[in-house]
Structure formats: C-alpha cells, structure tokens
N, C-alpha and C positions, 0 to 999 in steps of 0.2 A: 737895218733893212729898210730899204726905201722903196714904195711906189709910186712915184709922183710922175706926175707930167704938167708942163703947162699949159695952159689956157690964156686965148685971151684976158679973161677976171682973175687970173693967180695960176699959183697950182693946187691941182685935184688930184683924188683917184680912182683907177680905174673904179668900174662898178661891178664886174667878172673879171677875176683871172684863174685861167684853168692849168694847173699845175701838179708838179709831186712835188711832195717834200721829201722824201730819201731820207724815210728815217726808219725805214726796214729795218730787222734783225733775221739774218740767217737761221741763228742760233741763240736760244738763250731768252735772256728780259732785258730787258734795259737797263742798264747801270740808273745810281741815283743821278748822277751828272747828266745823265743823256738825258732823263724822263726831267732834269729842271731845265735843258734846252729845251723840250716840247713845248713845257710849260710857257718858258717868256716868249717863246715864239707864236704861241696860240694868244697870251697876253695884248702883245703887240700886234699882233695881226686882226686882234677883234678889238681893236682903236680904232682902226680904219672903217669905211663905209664899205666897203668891198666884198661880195658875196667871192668865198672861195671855190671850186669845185677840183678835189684830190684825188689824182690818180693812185694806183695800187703799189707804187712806190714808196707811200707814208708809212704805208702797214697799219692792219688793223688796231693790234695793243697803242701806238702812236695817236692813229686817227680820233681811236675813242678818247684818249686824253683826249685831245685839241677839241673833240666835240663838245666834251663837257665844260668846256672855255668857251669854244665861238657858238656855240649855239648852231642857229640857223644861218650863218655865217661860214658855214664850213659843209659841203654837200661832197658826198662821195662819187667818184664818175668811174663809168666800166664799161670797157669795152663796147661798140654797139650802141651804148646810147647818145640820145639827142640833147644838145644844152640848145637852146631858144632863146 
C-alpha cells in the first residue's frame, strides 16, 4: 500500500487522507485472518506521518483494532461533520 506523491525535494505523504477501510462485517466477528489484515494494515499505515480520518465503512470492532495501533493517527469521521 502506497501513499506517496512527489515533491519537488522527493517524495512525501499526504498529511490527511479521509477514507474507509471496508472492513465491515454484516454478520459475525472477524475471522483470525481478517483481524491479522487489520492489524498489518494499522501497522503500516502508522509508519506513515499521515493523520487518517475513517468513515463508517471500517466498522466499529475493525476501527477499535486499528485505534489501538494508530493512535491519534486514526480519527473517526460521521456524517456532518467538519475536518479543518
């Protein structure tokens, strides 16, 4: 998974991106498979410098994994509200 772009001095990345992850469940928990894609995905994405903001496509049980990984790195967004 890449976010990069170039710059004049290299490349960087972004410092927002406002997304889902689509890693809902209809039904059910998580397989262990699923919940260790959460995991290297929260991993790798809190490499980056990049404040995330996740729409309600992640799903809750998903989001709180990846919280407990990114930190303040990972901001939940809904409906309505403002990013600045």
């Amino acid at each position: 998974m890449q976010f990069l772009y170039r710059t004049p001095c290299g490349i960087a990345y972004p410092d927002y991106v406002i997304t889902g992850f689509h890693m809902m469940k209809r039904e059910g928990e998580h397989t262990e498979e699923e919940k260790a894609v959460i995991i290297q995905t929260a991993e790798e994405l809190s490499q980056m410098n990049t404040v995330f903001y996740s729409g309600h496509c992640t799903g809750i049980p998903a989001f709180e994994m990846m919280k407990q990984i990114m930190g303040s790195k990972l901001i939940a967004l809904h409906s309505g509200e403002t990013v600045i």
